[in-house]
C-alpha positions, -999 to +999 in steps of 0.1 A: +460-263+036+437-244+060+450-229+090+439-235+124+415-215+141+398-211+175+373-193+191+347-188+221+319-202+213+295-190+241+281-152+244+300-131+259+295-127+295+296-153+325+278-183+322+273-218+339+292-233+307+316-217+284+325-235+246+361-230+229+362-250+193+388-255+169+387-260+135+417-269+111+449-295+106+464-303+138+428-294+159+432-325+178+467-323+191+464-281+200+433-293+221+452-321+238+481-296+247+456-275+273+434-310+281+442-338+301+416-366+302+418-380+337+411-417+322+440-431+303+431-420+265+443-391+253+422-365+236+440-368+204+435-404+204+395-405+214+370-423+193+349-390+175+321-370+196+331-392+222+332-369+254+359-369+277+364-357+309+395-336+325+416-308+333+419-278+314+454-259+315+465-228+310+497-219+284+522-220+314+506-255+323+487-243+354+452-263+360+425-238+351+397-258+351+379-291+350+355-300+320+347-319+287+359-319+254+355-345+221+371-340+188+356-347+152+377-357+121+372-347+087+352-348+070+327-361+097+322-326+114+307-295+109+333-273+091+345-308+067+381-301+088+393-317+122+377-302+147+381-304+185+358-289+215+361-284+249+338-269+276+348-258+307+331-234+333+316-204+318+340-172+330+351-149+308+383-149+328+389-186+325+379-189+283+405-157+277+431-177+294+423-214+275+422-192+240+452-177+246+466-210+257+452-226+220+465-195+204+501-207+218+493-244+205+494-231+171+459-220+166+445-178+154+415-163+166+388-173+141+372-148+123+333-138+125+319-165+106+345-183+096+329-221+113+303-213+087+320-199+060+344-231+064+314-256+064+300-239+032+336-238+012+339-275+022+302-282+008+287-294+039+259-262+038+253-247+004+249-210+007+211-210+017+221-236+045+248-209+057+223-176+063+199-198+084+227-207+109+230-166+118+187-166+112+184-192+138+209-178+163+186-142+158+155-160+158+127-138+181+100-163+178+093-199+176+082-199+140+112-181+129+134-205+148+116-231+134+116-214+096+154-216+103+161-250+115+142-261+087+163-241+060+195-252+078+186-290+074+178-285+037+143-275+030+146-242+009+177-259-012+157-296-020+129-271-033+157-250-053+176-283-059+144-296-080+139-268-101+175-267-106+182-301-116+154-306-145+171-274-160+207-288-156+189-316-171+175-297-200+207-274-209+228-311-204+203-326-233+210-293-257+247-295-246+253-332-252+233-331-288+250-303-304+288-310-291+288-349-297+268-351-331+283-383-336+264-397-303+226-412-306+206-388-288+175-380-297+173-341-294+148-324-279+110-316-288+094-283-288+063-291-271+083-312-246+109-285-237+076-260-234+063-285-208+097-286-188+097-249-184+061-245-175+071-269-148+101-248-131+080-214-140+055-223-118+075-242-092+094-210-089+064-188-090+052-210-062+089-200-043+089-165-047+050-162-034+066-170-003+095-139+003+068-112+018+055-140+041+096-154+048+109-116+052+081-107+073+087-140+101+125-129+098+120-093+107+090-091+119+058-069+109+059-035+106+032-025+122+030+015+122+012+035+153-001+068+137-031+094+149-035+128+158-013+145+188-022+132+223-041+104+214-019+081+231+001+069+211+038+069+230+020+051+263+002+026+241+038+020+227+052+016+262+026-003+272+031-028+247+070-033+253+064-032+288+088-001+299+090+035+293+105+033+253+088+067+246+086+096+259+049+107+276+035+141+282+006+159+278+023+183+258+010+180+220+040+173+196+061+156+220+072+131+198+092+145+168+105+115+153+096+076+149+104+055+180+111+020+172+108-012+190+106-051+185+078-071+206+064-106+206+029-104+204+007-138+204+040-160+194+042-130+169+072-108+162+059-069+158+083-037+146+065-016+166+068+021+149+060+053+175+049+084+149+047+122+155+008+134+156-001+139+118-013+178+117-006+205+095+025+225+117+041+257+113+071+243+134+098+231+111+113+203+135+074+188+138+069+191+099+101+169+097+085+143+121+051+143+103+073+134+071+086+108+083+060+093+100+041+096+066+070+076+053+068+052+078+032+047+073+037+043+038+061+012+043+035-002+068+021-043+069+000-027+099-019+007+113-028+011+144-048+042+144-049+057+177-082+081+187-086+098+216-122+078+231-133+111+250-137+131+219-158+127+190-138+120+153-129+150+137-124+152+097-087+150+103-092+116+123-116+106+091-089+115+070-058+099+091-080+065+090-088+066+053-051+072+040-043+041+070-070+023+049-058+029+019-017+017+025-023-011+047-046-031+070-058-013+099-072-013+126-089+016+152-081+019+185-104+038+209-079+053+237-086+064+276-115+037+279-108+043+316-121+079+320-158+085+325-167+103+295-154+078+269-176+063+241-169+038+210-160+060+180-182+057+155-164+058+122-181+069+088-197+051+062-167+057+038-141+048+062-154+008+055-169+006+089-173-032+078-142-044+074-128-016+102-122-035+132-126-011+164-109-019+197-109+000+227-088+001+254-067+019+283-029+025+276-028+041+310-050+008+330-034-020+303-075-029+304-081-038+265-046-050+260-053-085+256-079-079+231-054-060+213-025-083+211-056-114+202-067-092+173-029-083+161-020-119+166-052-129+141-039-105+118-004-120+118-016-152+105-027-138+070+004-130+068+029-152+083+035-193+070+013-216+086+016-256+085-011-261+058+010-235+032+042-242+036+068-266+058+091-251+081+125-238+060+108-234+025+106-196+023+126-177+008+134-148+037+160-121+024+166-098-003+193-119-021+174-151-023+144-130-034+164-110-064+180-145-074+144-160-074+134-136-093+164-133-119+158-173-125+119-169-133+126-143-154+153-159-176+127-194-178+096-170-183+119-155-216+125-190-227+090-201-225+078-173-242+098-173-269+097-210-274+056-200-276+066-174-302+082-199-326+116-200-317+137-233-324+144-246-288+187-238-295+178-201-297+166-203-259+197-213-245+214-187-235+178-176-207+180-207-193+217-204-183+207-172-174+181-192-152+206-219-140+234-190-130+207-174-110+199-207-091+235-214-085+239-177-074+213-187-048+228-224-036+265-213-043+268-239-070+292-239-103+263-240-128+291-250-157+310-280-140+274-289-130+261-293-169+293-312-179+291-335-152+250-342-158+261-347-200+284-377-188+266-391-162+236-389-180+246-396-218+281-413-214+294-398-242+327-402-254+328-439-241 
């Protein structure tokens, strides 16, 4: 049996309401020890999710605090375990006291997680249900919050479910045919396995189109800021975020290293990255920085490519903007528009002045800076879900759903292709188990107890 655990629920820090839940055998009685409902029901005794209202006590039985609490019984509640809540005034003074007072009713301190990791053990979230609780609590935007609700309620796993189930189904068929001989089932047919696995290869080429867009609404685009020294890049950072992230001077080289920052751009989530001005250097420290912004140009979704608007391009702008071009999609903006003696750069013929979008603006003045964040914000949509591609929750958005995605494919594309080279269909077994582990690798599911379960529910053998 579980033990009981308890913890603040509620950021750290004083609030207008503060959270304590339990979770665990005896959840309802340890939350009645510190709660007195001032009608005549007791806590322990309450209908479930039916709130109550009361004092709160401390462990020596001093009145803390007035508030609510409710309690939910197994397996009707979050973790699958009796659970209890109670919510009292948000001071971190007050919550200390009523979790010490918990603690002394027989309850630990939970451990990070553990609500979750109890819910998922208990099979009330499957493992893909579990990562989108801590997505949606980090969620910077509304479409990530929205990606995650989605996920959380079961999107991602029905989509996974499917392809899972007509494989279960397929490995059950094999299973059931050559371990009960004596049973009337009609094995399976080449062409109609081949069609089965066509099926799930494209349904989960179909899932794993969507991990660049998923990964990209989770952590937002990289969008890389890169151009020669002085050009403006640091205030054009700042100006963005809104306060002074980088360091500004009119010193060329100041920055010697990336500078990185999140910002919500147009309902859009940006990782803004700061570079050193790329030039050739004979100053080790600002060869290191140039390095690394390369790098970090080189992982870009994004280029700003800041010029100087009171200066003509040199070859080495031509250059910067051509190597932008050639890693990512980019876009050219024209600095200092609010000094007298600046003009629209006029970028050349084999830096694709049609497809080069040009904005100019004023770090200094913010003038241009809604143009900016329109255009970024336009680019974001080619690469971020929208309605008509795909419902909120059915991408795939971190590197372990992605690799499983990608290990299942793999072991169905085998099977398929060796089914096309002739193969008898028992030969391809053991690539789609390898197939239905990776799947159950992604839901948390038992992919053995799964197949012996689908032969006898499916084929009734043995009766």
């Amino acid at each position: 049996m579980s033990e009981l655990i308890a913890a603040i629920a509620t950021p750290p820090g004083p609030g207008g309401v503060g959270i304590l839940r339990l979770s665990g055998p005896g959840a309802a009685q340890a939350a009645a020890h510190i709660f007195q409902p001032l009608g005549k029901t007791p806590l322990s005794e309450a209908p479930d999710r039916q709130l109550l209202y009361g004092r709160v006590f401390d462990q020596a039985g001093e009145v803390l605090d007035t508030g609510l609490a409710f309690v939910s019984r197994a397996p009707h509640s979050y973790t699958g375990e009796e659970t209890a809540e109670i919510q009292c005034h948000g001071s971190p003074v007050v919550l200390s006291l009523v979790l010490d007072a918990l603690c002394a009713a027989g309850a630990r301190l939970a451990r990070p997680g553990e609500f979750t990791q109890r819910a998922f053990l208990n099979g009330k979230l499957d493992l893909t249900q579990a990562e989108a609780v801590i997505d949606l609590i980090d969620a910077e935007t509304p479409a990530a919050a929205r990606q995650a609700a989605g996920q959380l309620n079961g999107a991602l796993s029905r989509q996974i479910d499917s392809i899972y189930s007509a494989l279960t189904d397929l490995m059950a068929h094999f299973c059931a045919v050559l371990d009960y001989p004596d049973e009337d089932i009609d094995p399976f047919q080449a062409e109609q396995m081949g069609q089965i696995l066509a099926r799930q290869e494209a349904a989960l080429q179909a899932l794993l189109a969507t991990s660049r867009r998923g990964t990209l609404l989770h952590q937002g685009i990289t969008c890389v800021l890169i151009g020669r020294p002085n050009a403006g890049k640091s205030s054009l950072l700042n100006a963005l975020v809104g306060y002074e992230r980088a360091i500004v001077t009119n010193i060329p080289g100041t920055t010697r290293d990336t500078v990185e920052t999140k910002v919500t751009l147009g309902g859009y989530l940006f990782r803004l990255v700061d570079t050193a001005g790329l030039r050739d250097s004979d100053d080790p420290i600002e060869q290191l920085g140039v390095a690394r912004s390369r790098q970090a140009l080189a992982e870009a979704d994004l280029v700003l490519a800041v010029c100087d608007g009171t200066q003509l391009l040199t070859e080495e702008d031509h250059d910067l903007l051509r190597e932008a071009l050639a890693q990512a999609d980019t876009i050219l903006l024209a600095n200092k528009r609010d000094l007298p003696d600046f003009a629209l750069p006029q970028p050349a013929a084999n830096d694709a002045p049609n497809t080069l979008t040009v904005v100019p603006l004023s770090a200094k003045t913010g003038d241009g800076l809604d143009t900016l964040e329109t255009t970024l914000a336009q680019r974001a949509e080619t690469l971020l879900p929208q309605a008509a591609q795909s419902a909120a929750g059915e991408l795939l958005t971190n590197q372990r759903q992605t690799q499983a995605a990608q290990r299942a494919l793999d072991g169905v594309t085998r099977a398929r292709d060796a089914l096309d080279l002739g193969m008898t269909p028992d030969a391809l077994l053991t690539d789609v188990e390898a197939a239905l582990e990776a799947l159950g690798e992604l839901t948390g599911r038992t992919v053995r107890e799964d197949i012996t379960a689908r032969i006898f529910s499916r084929f009734c053998v043995g009766k």
